[in-house]
N, CA and C atoms as an extended XYZ file, in Angstrom:
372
Properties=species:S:1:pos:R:3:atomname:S:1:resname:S:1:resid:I:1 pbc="F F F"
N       138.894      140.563       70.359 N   UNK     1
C       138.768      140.905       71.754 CA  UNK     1
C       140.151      141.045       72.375 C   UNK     1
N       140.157      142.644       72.734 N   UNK     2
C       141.467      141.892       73.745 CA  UNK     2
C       141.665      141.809       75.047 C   UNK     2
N       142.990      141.059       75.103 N   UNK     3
C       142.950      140.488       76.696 CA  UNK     3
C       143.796      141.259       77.561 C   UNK     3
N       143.165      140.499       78.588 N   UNK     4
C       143.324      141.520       79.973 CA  UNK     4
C       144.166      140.302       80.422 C   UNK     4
N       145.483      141.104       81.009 N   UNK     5
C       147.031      140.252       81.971 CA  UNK     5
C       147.127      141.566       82.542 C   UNK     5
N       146.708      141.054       83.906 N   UNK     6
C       147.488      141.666       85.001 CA  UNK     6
C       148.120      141.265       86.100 C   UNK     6
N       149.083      141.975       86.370 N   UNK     7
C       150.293      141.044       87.389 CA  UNK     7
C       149.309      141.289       88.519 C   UNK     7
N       149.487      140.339       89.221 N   UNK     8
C       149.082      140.624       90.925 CA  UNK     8
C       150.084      141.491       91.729 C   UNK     8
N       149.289      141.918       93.086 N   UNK     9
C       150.007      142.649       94.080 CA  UNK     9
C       149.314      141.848       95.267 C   UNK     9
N       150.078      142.460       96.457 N   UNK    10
C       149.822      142.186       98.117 CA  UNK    10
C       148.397      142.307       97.752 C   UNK    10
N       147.464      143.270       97.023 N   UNK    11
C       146.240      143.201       97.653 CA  UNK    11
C       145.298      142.733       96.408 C   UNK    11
N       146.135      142.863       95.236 N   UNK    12
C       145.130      142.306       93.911 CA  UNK    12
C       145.502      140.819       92.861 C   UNK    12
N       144.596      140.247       93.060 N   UNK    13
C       144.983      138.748       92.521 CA  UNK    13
C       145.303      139.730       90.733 C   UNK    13
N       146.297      138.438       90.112 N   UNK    14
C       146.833      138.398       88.413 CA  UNK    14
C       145.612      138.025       87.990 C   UNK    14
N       145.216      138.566       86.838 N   UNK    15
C       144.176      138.219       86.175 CA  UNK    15
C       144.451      137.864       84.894 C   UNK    15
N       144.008      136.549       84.010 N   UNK    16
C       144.511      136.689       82.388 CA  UNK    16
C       143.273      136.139       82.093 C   UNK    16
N       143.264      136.932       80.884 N   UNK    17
C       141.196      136.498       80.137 CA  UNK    17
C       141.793      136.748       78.822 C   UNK    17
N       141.885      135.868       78.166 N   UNK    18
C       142.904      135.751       76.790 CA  UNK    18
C       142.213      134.791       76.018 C   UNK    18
N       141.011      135.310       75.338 N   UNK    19
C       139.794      134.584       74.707 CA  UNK    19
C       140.945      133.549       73.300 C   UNK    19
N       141.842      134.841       72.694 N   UNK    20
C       142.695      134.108       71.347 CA  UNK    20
C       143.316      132.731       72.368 C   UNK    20
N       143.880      132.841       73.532 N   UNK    21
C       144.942      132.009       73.718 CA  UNK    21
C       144.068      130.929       74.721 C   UNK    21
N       142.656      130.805       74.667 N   UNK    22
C       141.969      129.832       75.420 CA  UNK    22
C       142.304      130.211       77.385 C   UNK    22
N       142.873      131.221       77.760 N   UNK    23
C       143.277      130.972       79.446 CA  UNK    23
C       142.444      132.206       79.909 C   UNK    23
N       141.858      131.857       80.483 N   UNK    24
C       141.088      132.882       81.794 CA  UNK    24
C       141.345      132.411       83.290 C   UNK    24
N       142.031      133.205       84.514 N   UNK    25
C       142.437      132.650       85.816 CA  UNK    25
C       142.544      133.855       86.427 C   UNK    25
N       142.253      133.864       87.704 N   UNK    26
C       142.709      134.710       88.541 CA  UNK    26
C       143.735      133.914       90.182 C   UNK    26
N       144.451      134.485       90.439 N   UNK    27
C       145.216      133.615       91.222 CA  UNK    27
C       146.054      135.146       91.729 C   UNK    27
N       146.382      134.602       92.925 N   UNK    28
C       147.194      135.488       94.229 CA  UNK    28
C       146.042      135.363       95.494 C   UNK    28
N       146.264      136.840       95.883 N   UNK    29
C       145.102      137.326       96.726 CA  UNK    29
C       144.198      138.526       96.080 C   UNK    29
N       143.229      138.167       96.375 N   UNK    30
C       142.372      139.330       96.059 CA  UNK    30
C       141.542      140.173       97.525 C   UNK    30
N       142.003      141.473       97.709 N   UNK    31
C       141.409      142.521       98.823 CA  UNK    31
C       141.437      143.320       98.286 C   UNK    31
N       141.440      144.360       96.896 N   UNK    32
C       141.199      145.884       96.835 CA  UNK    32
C       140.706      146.491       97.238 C   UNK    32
N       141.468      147.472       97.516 N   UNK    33
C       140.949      148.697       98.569 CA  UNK    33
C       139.681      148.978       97.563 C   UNK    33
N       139.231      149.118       96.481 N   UNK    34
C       137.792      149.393       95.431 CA  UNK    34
C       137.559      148.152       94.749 C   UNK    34
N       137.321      147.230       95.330 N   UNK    35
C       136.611      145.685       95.056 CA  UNK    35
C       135.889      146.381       93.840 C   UNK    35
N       134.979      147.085       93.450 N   UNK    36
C       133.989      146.992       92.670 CA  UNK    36
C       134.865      147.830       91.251 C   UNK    36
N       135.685      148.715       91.927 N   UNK    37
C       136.568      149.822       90.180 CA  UNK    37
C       137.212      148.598       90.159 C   UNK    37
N       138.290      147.749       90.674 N   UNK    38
C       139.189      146.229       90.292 CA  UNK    38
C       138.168      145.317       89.386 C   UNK    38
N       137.284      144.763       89.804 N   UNK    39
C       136.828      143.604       89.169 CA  UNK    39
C       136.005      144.287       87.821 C   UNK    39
N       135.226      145.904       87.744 N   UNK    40
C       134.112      146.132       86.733 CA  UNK    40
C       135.007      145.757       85.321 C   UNK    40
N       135.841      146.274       85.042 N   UNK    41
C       136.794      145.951       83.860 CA  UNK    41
C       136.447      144.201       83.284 C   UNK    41
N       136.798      143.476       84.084 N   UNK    42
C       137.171      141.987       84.191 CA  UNK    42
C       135.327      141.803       84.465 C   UNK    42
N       134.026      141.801       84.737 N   UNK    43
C       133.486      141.705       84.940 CA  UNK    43
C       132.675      142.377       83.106 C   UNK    43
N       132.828      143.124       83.029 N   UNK    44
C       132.831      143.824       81.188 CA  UNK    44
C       133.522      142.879       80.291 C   UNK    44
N       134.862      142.672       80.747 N   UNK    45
C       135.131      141.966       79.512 CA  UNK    45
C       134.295      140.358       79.250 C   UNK    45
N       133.942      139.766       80.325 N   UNK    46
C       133.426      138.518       80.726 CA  UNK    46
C       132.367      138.628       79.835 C   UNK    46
N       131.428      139.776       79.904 N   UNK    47
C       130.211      139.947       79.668 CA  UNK    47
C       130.123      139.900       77.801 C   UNK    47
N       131.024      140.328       77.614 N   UNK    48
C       131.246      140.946       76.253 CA  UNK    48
C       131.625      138.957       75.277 C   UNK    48
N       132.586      138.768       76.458 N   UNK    49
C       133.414      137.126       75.864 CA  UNK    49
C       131.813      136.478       76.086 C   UNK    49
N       130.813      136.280       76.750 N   UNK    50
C       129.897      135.408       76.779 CA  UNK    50
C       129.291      135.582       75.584 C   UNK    50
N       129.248      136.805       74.682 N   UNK    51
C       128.288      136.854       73.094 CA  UNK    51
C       129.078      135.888       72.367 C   UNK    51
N       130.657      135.421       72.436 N   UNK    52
C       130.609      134.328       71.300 CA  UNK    52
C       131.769      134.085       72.060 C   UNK    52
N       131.525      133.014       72.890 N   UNK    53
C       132.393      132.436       73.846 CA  UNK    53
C       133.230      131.340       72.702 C   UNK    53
N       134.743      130.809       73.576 N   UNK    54
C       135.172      129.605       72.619 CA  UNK    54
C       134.270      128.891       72.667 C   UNK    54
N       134.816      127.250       72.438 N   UNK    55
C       133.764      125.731       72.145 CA  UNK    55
C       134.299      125.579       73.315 C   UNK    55
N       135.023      126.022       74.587 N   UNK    56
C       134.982      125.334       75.691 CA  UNK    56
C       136.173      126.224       76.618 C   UNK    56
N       135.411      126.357       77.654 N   UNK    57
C       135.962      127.661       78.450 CA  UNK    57
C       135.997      127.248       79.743 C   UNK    57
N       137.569      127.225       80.098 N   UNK    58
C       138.190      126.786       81.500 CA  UNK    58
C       138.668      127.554       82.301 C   UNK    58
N       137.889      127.787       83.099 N   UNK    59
C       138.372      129.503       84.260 CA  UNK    59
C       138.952      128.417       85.677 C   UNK    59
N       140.008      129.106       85.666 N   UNK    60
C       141.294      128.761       86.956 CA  UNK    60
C       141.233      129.845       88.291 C   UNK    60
N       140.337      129.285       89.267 N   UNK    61
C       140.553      130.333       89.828 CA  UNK    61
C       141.709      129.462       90.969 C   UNK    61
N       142.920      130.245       91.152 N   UNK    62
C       143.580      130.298       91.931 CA  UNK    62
C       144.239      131.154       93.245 C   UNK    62
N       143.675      131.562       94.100 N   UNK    63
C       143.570      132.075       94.810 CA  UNK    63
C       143.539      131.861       96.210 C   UNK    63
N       144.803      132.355       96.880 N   UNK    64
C       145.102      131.604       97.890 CA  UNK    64
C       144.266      132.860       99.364 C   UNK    64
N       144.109      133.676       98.414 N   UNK    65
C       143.072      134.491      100.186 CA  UNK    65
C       142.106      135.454       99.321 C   UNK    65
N       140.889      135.907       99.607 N   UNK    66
C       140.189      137.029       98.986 CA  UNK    66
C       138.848      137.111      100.466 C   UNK    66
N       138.774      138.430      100.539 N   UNK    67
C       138.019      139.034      101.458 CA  UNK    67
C       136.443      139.297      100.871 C   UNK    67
N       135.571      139.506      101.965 N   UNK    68
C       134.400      139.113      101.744 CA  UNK    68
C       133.880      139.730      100.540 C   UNK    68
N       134.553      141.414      100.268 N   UNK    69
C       133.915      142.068       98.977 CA  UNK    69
C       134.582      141.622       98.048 C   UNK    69
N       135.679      140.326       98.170 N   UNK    70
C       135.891      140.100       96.447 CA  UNK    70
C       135.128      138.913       96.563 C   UNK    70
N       134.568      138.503       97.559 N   UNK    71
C       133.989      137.241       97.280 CA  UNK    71
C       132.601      137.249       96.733 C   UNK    71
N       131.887      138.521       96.314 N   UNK    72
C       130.962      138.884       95.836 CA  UNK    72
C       130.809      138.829       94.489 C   UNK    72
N       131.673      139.364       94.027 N   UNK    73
C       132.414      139.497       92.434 CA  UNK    73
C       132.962      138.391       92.106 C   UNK    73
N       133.241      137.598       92.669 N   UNK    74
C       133.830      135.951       92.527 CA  UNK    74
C       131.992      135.210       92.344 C   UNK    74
N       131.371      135.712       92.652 N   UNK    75
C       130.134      134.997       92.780 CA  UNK    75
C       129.510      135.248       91.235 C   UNK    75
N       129.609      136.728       90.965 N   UNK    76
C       129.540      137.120       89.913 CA  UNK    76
C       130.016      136.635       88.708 C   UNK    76
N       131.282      136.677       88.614 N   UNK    77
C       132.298      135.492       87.524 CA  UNK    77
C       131.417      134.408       87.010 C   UNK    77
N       130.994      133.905       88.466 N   UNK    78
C       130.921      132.439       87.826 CA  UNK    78
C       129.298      132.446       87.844 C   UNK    78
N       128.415      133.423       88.179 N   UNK    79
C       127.236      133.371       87.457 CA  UNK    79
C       126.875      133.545       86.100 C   UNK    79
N       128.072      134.422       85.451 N   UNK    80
C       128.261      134.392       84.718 CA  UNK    80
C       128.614      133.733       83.536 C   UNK    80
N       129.394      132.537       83.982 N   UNK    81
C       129.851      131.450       83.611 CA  UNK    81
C       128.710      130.230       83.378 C   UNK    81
N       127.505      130.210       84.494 N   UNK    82
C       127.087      129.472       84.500 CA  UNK    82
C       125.592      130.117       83.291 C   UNK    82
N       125.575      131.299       83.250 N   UNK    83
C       125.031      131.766       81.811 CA  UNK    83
C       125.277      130.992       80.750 C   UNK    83
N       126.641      131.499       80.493 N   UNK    84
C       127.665      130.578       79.485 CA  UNK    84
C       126.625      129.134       79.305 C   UNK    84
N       126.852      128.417       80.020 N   UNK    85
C       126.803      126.658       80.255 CA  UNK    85
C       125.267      126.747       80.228 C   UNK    85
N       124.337      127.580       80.425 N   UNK    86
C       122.755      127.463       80.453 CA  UNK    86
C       122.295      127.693       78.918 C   UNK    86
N       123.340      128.663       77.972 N   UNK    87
C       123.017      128.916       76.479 CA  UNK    87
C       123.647      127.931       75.783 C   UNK    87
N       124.328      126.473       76.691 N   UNK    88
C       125.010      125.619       75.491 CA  UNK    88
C       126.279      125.457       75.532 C   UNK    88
N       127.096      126.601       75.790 N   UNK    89
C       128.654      126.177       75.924 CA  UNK    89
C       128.856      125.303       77.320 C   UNK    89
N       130.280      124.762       76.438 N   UNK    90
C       130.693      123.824       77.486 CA  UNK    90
C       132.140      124.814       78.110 C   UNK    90
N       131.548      124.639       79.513 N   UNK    91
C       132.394      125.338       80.752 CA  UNK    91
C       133.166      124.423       81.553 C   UNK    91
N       133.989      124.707       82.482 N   UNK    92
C       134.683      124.101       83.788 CA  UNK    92
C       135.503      125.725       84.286 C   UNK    92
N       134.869      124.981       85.647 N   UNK    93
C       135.058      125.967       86.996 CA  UNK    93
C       136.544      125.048       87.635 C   UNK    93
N       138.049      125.649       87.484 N   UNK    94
C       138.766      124.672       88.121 CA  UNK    94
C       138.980      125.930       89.129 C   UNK    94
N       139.055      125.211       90.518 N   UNK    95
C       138.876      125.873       91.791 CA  UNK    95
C       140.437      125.166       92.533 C   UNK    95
N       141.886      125.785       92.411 N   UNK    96
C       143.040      125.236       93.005 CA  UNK    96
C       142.733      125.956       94.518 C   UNK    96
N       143.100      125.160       95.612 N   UNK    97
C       143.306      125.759       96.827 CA  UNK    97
C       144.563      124.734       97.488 C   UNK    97
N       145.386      125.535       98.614 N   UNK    98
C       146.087      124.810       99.163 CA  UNK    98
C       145.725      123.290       99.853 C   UNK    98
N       146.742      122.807       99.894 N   UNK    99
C       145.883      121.647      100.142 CA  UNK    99
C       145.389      121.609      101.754 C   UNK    99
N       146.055      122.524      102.856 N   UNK   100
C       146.159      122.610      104.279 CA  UNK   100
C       145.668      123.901      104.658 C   UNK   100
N       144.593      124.426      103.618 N   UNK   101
C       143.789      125.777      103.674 CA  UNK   101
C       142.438      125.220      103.643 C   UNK   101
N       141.480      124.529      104.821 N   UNK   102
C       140.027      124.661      104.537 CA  UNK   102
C       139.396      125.712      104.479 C   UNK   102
N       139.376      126.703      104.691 N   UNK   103
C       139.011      127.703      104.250 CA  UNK   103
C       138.314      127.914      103.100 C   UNK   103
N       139.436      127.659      101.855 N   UNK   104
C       139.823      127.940      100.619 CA  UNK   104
C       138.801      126.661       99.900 C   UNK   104
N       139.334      125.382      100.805 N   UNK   105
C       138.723      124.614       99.923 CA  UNK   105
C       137.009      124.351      100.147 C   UNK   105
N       136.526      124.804      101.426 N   UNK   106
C       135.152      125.016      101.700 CA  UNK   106
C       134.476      125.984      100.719 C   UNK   106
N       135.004      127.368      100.449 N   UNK   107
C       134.974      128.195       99.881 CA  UNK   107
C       134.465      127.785       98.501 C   UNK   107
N       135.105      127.080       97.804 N   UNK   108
C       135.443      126.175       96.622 CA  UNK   108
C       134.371      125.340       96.583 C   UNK   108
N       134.008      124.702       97.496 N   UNK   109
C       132.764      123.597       97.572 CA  UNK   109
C       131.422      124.521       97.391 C   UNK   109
N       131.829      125.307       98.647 N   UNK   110
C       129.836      126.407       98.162 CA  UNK   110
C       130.018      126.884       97.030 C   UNK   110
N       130.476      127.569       96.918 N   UNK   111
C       130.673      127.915       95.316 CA  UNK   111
C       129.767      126.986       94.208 C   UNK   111
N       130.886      126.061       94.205 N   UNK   112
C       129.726      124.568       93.459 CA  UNK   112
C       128.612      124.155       93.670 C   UNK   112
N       128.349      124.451       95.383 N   UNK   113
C       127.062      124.245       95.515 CA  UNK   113
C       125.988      125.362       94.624 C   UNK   113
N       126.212      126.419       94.615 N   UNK   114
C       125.335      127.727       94.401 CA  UNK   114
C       125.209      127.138       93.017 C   UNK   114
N       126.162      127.772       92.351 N   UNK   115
C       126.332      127.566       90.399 CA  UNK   115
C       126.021      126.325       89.922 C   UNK   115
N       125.335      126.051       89.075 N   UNK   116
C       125.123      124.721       88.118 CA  UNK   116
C       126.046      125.195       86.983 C   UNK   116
N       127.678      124.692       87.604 N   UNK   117
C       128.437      124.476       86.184 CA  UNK   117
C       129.255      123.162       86.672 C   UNK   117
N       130.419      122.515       85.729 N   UNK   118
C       130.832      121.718       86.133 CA  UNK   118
C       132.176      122.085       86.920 C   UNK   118
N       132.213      121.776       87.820 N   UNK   119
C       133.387      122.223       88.814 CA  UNK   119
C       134.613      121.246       89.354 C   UNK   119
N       135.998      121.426       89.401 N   UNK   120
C       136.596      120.496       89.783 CA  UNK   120
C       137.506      121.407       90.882 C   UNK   120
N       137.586      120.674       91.924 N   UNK   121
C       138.023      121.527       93.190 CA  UNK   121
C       139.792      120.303       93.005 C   UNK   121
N       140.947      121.424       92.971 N   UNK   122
C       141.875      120.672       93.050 CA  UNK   122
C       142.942      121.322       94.097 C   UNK   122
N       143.720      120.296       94.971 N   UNK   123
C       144.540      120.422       95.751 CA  UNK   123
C       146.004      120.467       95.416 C   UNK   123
N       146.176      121.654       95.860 N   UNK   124
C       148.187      121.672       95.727 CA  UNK   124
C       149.126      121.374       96.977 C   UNK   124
């Protein structure tokens, strides 16, 4: 499988999904002007990594702002994820937010609420 590294910009969070090297994260901001052409790639490869996921898969989302249409596709990710964790693999959802951003870290909490995976909400 290969992996997807992409640098971030002003409007698109870095993405790394690097099944050989165990790291999947997205972190910056996420607003693309085409929320849905940005994430389908990264949303494919996800789909493809869930047929023979590692023995234990730790997605970092780091992300210090994303607008309501990436927050859709963020919902997506981790339904996805929580696929994962419903066929047997063992998952973690690590959710970094500033530490003086509720926003971010509310954000982070529903999230956990929605998905049945295991989630750890951490402060920087």
């Amino acid at each position: 499988m290969n992996a997807i590294r992409l640098i971030g910009t002003d409007d698109t969070p870095g993405v790394v999904l690097d099944k050989e090297a165990g790291k999947f994260e997205l972190s910056g901001r996420s607003m693309p002007e085409d929320v849905v052409a940005f994430f389908q790639p990264i949303l494919d490869w996800i789909e493809d990594y869930k047929d023979s996921p590692n023995s234990k898969t730790v997605f970092d989302f780091k992300l210090t702002y994303f607008n309501t249409a990436s927050s859709k596709l963020l919902m997506d990710i981790l339904m996805m994820l929580e696929e994962m964790h419903e066929d047997g693999h063992e998952v973690l959802a690590k959710w970094h937010y500033p530490s003086d951003d509720e926003d971010m870290e509310e954000a982070g909490q529903e999230y956990a609420e929605i998905v049945e995976i295991p989630f750890e909400h951490i402060a920087y």
